[in-house]
N, C-alpha and C positions, 0 to 999 in steps of 0.2 A: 494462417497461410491458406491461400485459396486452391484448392485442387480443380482445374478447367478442362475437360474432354474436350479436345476437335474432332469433328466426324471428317474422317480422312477415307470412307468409303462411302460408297451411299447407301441411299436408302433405307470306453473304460481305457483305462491309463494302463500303460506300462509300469514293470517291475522297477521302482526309485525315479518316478516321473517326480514326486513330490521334493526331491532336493535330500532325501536320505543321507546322510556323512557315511553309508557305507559303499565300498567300493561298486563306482559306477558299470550298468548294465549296459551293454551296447542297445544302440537304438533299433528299434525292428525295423526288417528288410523296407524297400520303398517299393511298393509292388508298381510297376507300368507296362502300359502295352507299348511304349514310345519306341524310337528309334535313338541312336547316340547323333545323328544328325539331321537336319530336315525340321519340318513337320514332325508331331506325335503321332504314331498310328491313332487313328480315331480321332485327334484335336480338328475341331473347327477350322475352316481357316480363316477366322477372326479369332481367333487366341492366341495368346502370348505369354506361355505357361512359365516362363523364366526370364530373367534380366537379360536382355537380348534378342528375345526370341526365341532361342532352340539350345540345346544342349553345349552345339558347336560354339553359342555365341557369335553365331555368323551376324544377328542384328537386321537380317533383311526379309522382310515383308513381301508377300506375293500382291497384286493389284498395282492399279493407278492411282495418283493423290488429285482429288479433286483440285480444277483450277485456284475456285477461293470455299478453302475450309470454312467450315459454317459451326460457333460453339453450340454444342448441346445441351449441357448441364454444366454445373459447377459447386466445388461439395467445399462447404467453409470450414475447416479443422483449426483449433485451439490454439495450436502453435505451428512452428513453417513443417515442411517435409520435403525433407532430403532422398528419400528412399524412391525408388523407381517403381511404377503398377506396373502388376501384370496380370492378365486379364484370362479365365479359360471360366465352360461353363455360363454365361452370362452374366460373371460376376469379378470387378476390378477388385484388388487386395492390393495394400498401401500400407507401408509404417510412417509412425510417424513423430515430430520430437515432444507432441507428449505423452510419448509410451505407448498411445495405442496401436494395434494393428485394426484397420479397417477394411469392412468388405461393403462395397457399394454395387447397387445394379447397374450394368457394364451400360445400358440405356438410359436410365434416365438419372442417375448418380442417388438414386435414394440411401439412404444406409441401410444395411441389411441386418449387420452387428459391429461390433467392438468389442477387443480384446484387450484387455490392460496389461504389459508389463513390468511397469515400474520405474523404467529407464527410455531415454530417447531412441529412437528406430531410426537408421541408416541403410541396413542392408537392404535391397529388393527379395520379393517374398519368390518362394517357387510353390508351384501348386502343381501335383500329381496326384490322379484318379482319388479325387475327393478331401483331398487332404490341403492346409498349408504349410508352409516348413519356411521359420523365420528365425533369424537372430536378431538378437537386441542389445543396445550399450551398458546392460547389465549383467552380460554372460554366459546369457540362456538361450538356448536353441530352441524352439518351437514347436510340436506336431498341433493344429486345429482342425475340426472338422470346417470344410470350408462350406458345408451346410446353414451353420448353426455358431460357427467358432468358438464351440466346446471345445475345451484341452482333452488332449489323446495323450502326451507325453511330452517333458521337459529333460535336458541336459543343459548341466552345466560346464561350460568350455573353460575356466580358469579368464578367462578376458573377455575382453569388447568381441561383439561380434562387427564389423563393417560391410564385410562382403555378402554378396545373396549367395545362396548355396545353388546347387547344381545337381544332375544326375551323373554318377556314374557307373557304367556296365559291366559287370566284370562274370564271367562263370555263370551267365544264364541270369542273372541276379542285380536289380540295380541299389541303388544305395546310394544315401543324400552326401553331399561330402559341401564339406563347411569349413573356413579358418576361423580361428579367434588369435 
């Protein structure tokens, strides 16, 4: 599957990250400067930290779209991809159906790294303050650094994951919230 960018502007692990059979640890907090909607405090505004855009899922971009979009790059992956990029940092992150999650530079589509899970990827990825957070058609929830996409930590949901996960605020505290 071909993954194609248009330029539409110008110019250490956790406690049973390894799949342990004993009773699962809750995932550590998601630490963000963001807001529950808008912009993130601090994101670019060429970033696209979650499946939509913004927490709300409002889906709407600030700027104007060029009259005729111009391709920039285009990154050939193995099999198709279903999952939706989102882009923060200078770096697009994609799953994809075969198993990897991919981080490409948001300019010129180079690969940066790849992450193997073992299963097809559906869900679109969220990235906050450094981190990615992805499910996969295998079960498993994701923490990577989005550096380097070293694992931070794994959960396991009992099922498929399909949906991109999200921030939510609650008590001063955000925290990644995910279905399987």
């Amino acid at each position: 599957m071909l993954l194609a960018l248009l330029l539409c502007a110008p110019g250490a692990t956790a406690p049973g990250a390894q799949g342990s059979q004993s009773a699962p640890t809750p995932a550590p907090p998601i630490t963000t400067t963001g807001t529950t909607t808008g912009t993130p405090t601090g994101a670019a505004p060429t970033d696209w930290p979650v499946f939509r855009g913004d927490p709300a899922l409002t889906g709407v971009a600030g700027g104007t779209l060029p009259a005729a979009p111009v391709q920039r790059w285009s990154f050939q992956a193995e099999k198709g991809i279903v999952s939706s990029p989102v882009v923060a940092a200078g770096t697009l992150v994609i799953g994809c159906d075969d198993g990897n999650v991919y981080a490409l530079d948001a300019r010129t589509g180079e690969k940066r790294w790849a992450f193997p899970t073992g299963d097809v990827i559906e869900a679109p990825p969220l990235i906050a303050e450094g981190a990615v957070y992805i499910g996969s058609s295998n079960g498993w929830f994701y923490s990577l650094a989005l550096a380097d996409g070293a694992l931070r930590w794994k959960r396991e949901t009992g099922d498929k994951i399909l949906g991109g996960a999200n921030l939510a605020h609650a008590g001063g505290e955000a925290r990644g919230v995910v279905g399987s």
